[in-house]
Backbone bond lengths (Angstrom), bond angles and torsions (degrees), N, CA, C in turn:
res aa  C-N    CA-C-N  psi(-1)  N-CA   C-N-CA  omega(-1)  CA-C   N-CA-C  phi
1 X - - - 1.463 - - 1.517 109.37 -
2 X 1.412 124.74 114.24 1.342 116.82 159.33 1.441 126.97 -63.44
3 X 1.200 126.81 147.16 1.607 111.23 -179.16 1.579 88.60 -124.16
4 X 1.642 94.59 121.36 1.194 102.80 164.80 1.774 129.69 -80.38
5 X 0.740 139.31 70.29 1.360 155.82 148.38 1.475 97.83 -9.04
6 X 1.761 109.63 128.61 1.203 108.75 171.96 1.634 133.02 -92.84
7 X 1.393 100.16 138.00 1.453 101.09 -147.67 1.872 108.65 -88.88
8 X 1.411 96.43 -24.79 1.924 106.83 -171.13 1.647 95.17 -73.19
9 X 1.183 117.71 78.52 1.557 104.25 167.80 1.320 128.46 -57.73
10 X 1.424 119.31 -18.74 1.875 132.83 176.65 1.777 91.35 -63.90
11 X 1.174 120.04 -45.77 1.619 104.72 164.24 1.523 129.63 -45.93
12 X 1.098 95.12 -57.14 2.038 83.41 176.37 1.030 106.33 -77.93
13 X 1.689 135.50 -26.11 1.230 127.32 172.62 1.638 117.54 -60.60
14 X 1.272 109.31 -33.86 1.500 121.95 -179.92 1.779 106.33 -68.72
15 X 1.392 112.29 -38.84 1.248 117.76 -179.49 1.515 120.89 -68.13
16 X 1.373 113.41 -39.39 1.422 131.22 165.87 0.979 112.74 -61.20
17 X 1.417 131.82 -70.29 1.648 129.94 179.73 1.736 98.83 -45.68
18 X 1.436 130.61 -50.56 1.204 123.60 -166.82 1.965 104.05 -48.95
19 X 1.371 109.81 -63.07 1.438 130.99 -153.75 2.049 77.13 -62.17
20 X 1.469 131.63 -46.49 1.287 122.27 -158.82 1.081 113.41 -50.14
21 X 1.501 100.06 -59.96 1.988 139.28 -170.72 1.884 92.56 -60.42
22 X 0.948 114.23 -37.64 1.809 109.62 170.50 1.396 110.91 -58.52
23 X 1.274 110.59 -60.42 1.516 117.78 178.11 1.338 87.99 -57.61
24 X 0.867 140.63 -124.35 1.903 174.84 -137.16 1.603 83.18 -27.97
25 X 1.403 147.16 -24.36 1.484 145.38 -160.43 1.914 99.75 -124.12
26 X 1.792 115.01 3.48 1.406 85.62 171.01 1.075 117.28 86.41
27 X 1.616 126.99 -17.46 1.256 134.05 164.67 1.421 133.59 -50.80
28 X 1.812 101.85 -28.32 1.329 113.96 -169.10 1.721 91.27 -154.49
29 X 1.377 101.92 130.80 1.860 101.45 -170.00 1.775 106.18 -117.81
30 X 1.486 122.17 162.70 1.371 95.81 174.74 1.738 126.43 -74.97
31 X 1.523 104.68 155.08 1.677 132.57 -154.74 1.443 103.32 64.13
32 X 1.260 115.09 -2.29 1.728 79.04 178.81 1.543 108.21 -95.12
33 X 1.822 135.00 -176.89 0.888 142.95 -140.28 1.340 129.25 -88.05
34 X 1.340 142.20 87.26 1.232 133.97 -148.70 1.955 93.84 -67.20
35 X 1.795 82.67 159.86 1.995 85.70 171.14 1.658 107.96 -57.77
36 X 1.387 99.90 171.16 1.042 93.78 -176.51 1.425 132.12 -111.58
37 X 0.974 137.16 145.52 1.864 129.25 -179.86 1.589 108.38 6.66
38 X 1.402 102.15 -79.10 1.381 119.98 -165.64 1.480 111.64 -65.36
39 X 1.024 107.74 -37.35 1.713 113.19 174.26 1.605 115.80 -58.84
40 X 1.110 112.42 -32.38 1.551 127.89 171.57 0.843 116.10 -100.50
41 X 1.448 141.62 -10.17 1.296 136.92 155.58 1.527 106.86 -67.62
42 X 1.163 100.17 -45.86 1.982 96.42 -177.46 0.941 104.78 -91.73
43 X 2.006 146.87 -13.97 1.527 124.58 139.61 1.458 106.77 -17.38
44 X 1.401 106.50 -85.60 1.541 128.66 -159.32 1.409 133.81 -64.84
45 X 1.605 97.83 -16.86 1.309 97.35 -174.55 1.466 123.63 75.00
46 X 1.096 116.79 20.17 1.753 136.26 176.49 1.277 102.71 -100.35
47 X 1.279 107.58 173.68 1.604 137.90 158.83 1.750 113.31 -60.44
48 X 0.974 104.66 142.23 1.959 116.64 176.61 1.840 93.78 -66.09
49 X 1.007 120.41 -55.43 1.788 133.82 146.92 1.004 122.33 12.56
50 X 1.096 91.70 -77.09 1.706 106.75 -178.67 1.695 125.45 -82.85
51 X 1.256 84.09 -44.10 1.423 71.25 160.86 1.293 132.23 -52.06
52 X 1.656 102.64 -52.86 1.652 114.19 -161.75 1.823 87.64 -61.20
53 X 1.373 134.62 -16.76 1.527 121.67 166.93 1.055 123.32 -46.87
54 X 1.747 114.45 -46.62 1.234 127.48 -169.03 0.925 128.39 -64.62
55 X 1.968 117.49 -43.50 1.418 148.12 -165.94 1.358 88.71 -77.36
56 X 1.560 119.51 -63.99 1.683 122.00 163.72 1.388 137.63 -5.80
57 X 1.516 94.67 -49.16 1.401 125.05 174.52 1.179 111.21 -51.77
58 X 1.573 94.80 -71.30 1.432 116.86 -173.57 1.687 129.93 -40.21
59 X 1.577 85.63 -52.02 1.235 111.32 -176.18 1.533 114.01 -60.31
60 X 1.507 116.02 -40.30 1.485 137.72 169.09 1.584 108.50 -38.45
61 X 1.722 96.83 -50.63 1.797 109.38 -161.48 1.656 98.64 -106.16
62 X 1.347 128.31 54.46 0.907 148.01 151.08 1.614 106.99 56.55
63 X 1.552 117.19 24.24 1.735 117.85 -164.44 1.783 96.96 -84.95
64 X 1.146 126.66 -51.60 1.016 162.36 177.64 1.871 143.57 -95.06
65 X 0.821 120.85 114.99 1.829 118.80 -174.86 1.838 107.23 -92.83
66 X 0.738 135.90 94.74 1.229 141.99 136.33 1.206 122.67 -23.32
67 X 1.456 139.45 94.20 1.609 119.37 175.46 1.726 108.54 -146.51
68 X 1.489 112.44 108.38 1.328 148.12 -129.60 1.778 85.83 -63.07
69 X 1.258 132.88 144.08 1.116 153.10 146.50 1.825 92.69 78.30
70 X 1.429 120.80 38.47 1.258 109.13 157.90 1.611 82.95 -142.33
71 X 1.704 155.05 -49.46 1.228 118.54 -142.15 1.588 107.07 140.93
72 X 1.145 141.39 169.68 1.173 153.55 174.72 1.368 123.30 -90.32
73 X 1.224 144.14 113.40 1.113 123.40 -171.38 1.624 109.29 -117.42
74 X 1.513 124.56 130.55 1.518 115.68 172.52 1.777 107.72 -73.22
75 X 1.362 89.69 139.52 1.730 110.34 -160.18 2.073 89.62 -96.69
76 X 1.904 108.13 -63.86 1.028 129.02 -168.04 1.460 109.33 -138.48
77 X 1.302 107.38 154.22 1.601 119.41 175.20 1.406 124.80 -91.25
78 X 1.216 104.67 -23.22 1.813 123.67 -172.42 1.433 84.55 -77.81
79 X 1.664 102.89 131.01 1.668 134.75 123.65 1.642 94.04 99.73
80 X 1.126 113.45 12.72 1.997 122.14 165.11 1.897 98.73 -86.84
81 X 1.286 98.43 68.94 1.751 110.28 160.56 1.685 113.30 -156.55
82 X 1.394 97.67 -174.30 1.214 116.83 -158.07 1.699 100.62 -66.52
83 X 1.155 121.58 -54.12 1.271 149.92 -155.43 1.692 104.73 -69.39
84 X 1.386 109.93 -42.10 2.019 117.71 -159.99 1.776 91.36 -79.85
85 X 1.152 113.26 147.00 1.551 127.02 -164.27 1.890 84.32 -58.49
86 X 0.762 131.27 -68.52 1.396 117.39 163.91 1.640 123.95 27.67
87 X 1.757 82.28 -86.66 1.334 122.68 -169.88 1.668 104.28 -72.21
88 X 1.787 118.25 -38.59 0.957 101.08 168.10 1.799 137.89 -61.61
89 X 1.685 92.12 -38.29 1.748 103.06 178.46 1.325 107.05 -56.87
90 X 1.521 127.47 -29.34 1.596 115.08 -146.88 1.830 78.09 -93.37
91 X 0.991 148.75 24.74 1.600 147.43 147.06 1.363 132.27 -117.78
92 X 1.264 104.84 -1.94 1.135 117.47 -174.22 1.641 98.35 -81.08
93 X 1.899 108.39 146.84 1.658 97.56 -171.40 1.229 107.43 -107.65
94 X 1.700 129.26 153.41 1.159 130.70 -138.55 1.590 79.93 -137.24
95 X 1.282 99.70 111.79 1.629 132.81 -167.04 1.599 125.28 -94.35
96 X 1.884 92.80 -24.05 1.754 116.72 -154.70 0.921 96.21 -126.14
97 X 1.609 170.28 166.62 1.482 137.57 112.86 1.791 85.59 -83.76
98 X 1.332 118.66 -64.42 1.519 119.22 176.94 2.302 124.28 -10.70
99 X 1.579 85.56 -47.27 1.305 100.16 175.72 1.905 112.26 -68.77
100 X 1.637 97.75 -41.76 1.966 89.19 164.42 1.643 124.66 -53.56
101 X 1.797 107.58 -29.70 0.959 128.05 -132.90 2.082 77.81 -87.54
102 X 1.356 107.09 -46.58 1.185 125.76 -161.89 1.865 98.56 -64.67
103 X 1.077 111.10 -28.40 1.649 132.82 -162.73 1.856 93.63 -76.45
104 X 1.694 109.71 -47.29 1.115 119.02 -161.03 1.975 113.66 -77.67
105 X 1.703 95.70 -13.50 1.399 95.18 178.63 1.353 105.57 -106.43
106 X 1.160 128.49 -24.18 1.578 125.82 148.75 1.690 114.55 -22.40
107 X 1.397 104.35 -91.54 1.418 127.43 177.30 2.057 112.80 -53.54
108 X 1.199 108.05 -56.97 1.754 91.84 175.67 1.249 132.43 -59.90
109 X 1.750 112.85 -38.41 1.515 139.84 -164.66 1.705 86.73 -77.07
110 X 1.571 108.85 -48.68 1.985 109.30 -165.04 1.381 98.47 -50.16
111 X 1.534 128.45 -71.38 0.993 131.25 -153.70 1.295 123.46 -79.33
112 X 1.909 139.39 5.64 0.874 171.00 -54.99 2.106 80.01 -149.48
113 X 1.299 94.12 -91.06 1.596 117.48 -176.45 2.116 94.19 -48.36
114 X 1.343 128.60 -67.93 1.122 112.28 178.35 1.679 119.17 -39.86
115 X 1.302 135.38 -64.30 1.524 149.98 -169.59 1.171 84.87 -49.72
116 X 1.672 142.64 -75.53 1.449 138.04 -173.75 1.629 112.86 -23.03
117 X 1.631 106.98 -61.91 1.529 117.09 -163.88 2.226 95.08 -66.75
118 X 1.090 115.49 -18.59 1.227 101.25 -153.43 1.736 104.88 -129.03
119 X 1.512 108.86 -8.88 1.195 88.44 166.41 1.714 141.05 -94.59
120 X 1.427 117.73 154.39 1.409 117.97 -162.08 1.518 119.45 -90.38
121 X 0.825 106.09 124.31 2.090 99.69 148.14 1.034 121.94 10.22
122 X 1.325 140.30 -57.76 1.289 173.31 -154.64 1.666 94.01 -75.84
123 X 1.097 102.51 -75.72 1.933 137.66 -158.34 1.370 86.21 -67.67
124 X 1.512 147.22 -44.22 1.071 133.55 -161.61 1.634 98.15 -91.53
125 X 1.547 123.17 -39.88 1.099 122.08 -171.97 1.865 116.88 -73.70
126 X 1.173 111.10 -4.88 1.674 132.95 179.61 1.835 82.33 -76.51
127 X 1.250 104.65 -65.32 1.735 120.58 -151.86 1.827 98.50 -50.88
128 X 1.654 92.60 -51.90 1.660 77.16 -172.41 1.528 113.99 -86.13
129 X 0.929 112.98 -12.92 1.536 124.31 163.65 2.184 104.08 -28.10
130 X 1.822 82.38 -58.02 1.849 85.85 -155.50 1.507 86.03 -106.75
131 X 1.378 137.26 42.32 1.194 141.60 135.74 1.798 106.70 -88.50
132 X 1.162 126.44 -54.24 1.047 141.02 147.69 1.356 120.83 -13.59
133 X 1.443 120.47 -62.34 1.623 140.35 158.93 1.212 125.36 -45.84
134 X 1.556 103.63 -36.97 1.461 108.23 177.95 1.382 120.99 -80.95
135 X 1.449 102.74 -19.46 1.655 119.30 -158.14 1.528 93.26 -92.69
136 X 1.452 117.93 -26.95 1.988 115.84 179.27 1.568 101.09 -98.02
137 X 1.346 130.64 -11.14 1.194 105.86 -172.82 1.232 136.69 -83.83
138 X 1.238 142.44 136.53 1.811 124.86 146.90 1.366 132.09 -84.59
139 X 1.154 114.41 38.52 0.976 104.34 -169.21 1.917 96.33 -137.71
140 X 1.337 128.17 128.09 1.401 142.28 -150.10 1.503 96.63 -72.87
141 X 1.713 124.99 -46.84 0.951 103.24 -158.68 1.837 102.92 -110.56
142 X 1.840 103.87 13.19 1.569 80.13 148.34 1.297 129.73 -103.63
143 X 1.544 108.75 21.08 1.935 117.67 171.20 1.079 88.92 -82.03
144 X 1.561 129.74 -56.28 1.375 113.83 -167.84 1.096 133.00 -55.51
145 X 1.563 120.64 -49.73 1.379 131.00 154.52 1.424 115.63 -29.52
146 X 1.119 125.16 -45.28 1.569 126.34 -169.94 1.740 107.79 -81.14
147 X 1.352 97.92 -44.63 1.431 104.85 170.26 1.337 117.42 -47.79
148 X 1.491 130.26 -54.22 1.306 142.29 176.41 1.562 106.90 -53.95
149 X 1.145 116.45 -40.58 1.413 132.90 -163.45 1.445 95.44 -79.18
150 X 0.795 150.38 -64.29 1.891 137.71 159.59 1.452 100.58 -51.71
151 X 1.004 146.15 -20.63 1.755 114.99 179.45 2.148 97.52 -80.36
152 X 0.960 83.10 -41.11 1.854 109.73 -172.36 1.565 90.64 -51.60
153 X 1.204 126.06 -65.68 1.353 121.97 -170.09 1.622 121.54 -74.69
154 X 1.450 98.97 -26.25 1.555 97.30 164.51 1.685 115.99 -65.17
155 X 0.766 81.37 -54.14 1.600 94.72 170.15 1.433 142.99 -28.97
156 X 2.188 89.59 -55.82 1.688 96.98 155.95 1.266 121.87 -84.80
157 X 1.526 111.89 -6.96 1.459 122.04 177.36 1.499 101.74 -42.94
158 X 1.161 154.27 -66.43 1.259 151.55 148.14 1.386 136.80 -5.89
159 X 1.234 102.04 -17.91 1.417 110.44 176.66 1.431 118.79 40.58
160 X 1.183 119.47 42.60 1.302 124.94 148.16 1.680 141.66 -104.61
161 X 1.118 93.68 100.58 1.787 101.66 -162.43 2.037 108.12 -31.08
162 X 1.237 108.31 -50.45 1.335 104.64 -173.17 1.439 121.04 -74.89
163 X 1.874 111.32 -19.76 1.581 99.69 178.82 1.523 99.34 -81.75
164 X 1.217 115.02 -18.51 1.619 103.30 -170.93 1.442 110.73 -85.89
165 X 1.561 135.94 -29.96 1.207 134.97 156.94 1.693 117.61 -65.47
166 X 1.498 124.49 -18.44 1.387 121.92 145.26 1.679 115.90 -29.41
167 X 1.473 88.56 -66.65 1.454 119.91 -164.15 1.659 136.04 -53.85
168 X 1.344 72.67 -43.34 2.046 108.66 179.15 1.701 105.47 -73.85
169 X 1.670 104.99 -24.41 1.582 111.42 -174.51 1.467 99.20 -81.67
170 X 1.183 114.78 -35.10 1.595 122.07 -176.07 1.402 115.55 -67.33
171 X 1.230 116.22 -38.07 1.376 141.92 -171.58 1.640 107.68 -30.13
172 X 1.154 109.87 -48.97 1.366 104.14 -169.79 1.485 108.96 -98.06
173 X 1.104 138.48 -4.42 1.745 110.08 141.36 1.167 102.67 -95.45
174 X 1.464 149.88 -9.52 1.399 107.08 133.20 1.607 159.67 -28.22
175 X 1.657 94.56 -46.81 1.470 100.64 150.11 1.089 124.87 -54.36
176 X 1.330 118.20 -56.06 1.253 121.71 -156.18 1.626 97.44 -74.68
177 X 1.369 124.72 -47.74 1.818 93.83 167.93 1.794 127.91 -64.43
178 X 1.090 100.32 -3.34 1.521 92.44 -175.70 1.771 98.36 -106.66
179 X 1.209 126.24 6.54 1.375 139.33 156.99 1.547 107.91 -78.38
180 X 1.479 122.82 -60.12 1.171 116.69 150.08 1.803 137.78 -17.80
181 X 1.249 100.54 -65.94 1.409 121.50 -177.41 1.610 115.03 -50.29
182 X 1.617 96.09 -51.60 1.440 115.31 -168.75 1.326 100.44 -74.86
183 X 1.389 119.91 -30.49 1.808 112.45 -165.06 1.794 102.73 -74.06
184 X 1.211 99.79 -13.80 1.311 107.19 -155.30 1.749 101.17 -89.36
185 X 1.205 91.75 -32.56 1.600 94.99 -175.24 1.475 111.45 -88.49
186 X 1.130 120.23 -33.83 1.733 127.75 143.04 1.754 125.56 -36.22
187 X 0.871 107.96 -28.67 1.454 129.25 -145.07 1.642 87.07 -102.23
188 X 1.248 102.70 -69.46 1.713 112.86 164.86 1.081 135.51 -55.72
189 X 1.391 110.30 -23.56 1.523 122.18 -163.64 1.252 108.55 59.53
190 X 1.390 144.08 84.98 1.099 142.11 -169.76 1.824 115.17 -133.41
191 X 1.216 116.69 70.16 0.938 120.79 -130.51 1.825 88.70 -81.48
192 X 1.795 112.21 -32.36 1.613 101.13 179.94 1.284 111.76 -56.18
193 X 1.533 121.75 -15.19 1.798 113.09 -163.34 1.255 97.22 -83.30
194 X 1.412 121.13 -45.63 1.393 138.97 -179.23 1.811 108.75 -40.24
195 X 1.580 92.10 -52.86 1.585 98.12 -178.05 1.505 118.16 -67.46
196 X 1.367 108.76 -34.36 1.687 114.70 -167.47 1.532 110.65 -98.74
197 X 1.151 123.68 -0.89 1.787 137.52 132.05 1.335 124.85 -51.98
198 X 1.737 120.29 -38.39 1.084 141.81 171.89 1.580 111.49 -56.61
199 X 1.070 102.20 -43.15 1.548 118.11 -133.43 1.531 84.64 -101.19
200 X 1.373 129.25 -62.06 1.367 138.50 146.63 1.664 116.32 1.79
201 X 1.187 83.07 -64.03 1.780 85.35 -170.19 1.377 93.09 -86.46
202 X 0.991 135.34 -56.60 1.767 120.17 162.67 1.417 105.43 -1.41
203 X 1.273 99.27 -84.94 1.610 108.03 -160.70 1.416 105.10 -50.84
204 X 1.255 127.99 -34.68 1.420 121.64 -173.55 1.083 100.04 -75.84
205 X 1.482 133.03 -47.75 1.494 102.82 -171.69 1.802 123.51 -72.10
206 X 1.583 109.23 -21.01 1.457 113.90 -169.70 1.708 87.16 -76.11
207 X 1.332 128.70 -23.42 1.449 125.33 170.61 1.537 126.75 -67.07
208 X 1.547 120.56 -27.62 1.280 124.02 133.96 1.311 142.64 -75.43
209 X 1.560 128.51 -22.48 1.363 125.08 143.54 1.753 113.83 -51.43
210 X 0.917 116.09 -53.30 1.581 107.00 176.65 1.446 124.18 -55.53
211 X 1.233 114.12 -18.29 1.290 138.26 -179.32 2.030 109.22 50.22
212 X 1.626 87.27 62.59 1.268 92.33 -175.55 1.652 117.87 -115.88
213 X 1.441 139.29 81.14 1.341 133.63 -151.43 1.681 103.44 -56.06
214 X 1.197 134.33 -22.80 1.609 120.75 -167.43 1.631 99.61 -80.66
215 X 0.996 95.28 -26.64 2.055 110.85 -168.22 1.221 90.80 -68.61
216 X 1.385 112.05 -58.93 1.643 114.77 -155.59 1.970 110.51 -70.52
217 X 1.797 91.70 -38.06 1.333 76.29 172.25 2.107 127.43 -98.52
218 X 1.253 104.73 15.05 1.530 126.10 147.69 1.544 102.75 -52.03
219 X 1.450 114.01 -77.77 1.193 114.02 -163.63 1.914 128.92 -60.67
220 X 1.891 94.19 -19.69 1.254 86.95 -169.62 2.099 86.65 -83.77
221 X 0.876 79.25 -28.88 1.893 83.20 -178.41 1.436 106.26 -36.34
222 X 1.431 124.64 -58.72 0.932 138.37 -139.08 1.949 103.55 -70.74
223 X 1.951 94.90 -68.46 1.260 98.39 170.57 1.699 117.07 -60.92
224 X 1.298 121.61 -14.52 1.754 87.83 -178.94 1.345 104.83 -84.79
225 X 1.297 115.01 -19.21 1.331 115.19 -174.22 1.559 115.13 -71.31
226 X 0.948 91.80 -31.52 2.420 116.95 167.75 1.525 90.31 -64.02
227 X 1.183 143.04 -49.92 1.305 126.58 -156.71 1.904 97.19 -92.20
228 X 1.053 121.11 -22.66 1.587 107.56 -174.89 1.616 87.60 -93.78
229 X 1.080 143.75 -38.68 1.346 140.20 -169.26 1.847 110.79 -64.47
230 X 1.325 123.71 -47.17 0.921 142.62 168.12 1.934 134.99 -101.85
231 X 1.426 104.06 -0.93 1.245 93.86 146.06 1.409 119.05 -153.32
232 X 1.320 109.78 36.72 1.758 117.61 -169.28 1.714 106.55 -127.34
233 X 1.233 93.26 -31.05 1.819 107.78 -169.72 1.501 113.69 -83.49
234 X 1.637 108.12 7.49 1.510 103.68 -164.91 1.710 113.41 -159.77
């Protein structure tokens, strides 16, 4: 699969300054309702996709709340520009997906034994929550969303301010390959990939309830290696 990576950066830049200049003019105040996907997709002339990357983003770096079948909500005004590392990643061009991929076994596999000692009740009950989500949905990009949403929460499970602001910067070509992945298996109807994605994160989380580091890092082994084997290599 090639992943086309988007190349017109004056688009997200155009999209950002738009969503800023809203805020910054009073257009949009905090909690109330950011535009929506589709409304900015047909502003811009983009993909529903990409956007939902952006908002993704956002939502990751605390600008914004996301909450599925009502709307976007602005959380905060600080650091939605061109300039805040933010603003830099969502332009930056994504050359590798393999090289994210390489980023993602660094950072999940490292912290493996820490997330065990430190994650909560809470963190596991989020995880199967949007395992759950993935397993009722039809719709591509709320598997993905949910999918992201257990790597994302394992992640802060750690409670470390800097791996998770690492992380949150990455976030959005993360989405956007695991938006990829999912459209594709939708697209196909592919219902074993669907299942053994499922099943994947299963194991990882019953591998952190057990609080077992060889299990846990088996399992994360397993799926990234499932995702470059089956949707990177071809």
């Amino acid at each position: 699969m090639n992943y086309n990576f988007p190349k017109k950066i004056n688009i997200r830049e155009d999209i950002l300054n738009y969503l800023t200049n809203s805020i910054t003019d009073g257009k949009v105040k905090i909690n109330e309702k950011l535009y929506s996907e589709n409304f900015i997709a047909n502003k811009f002339g983009v993909s529903r996709s990409l956007v939902h990357e952006i908002y993704t983003a956002l939502d990751m770096m605390g600008i914004v709340k996301c909450i599925h079948g009502e709307g976007t909500y602005l959380v905060k005004s600080e650091g939605i520009n061109c300039n805040s590392p933010l603003g830099l990643l969502l332009f930056l061009q994504g050359e590798d997906a393999k090289s994210l991929l390489e980023f993602r076994y660094i950072i999940e596999l490292g912290i493996v034994e820490q997330v065990i000692d430190n994650i909560s009740g809470n963190d596991v009950e989020i995880m199967l929550e949007s395992i759950q989500e993935m397993e009722e949905t039809d719709d591509y990009m709320i598997a993905s969303e949910n999918d992201v949403k257990i790597h994302m929460t394992y992640c802060n499970a750690l409670h470390n301010p800097l791996v998770s602001f690492v992380y949150n910067l990455a976030i959005v070509y993360i989405t956007f390959i695991s938006n990829n992945n999912w459209e594709s298996i939708y697209a196909d109807n592919d219902t074993n990939k669907k299942n053994e994605l499922i099943e994947q994160h299963k194991q990882i989380v019953s591998a952190l309830v057990d609080k077992k580091p060889e299990k846990c890092i088996k399992a994360i082994t397993n799926h990234l290696t499932y995702i470059e084997d089956k949707f990177l290599n071809y």
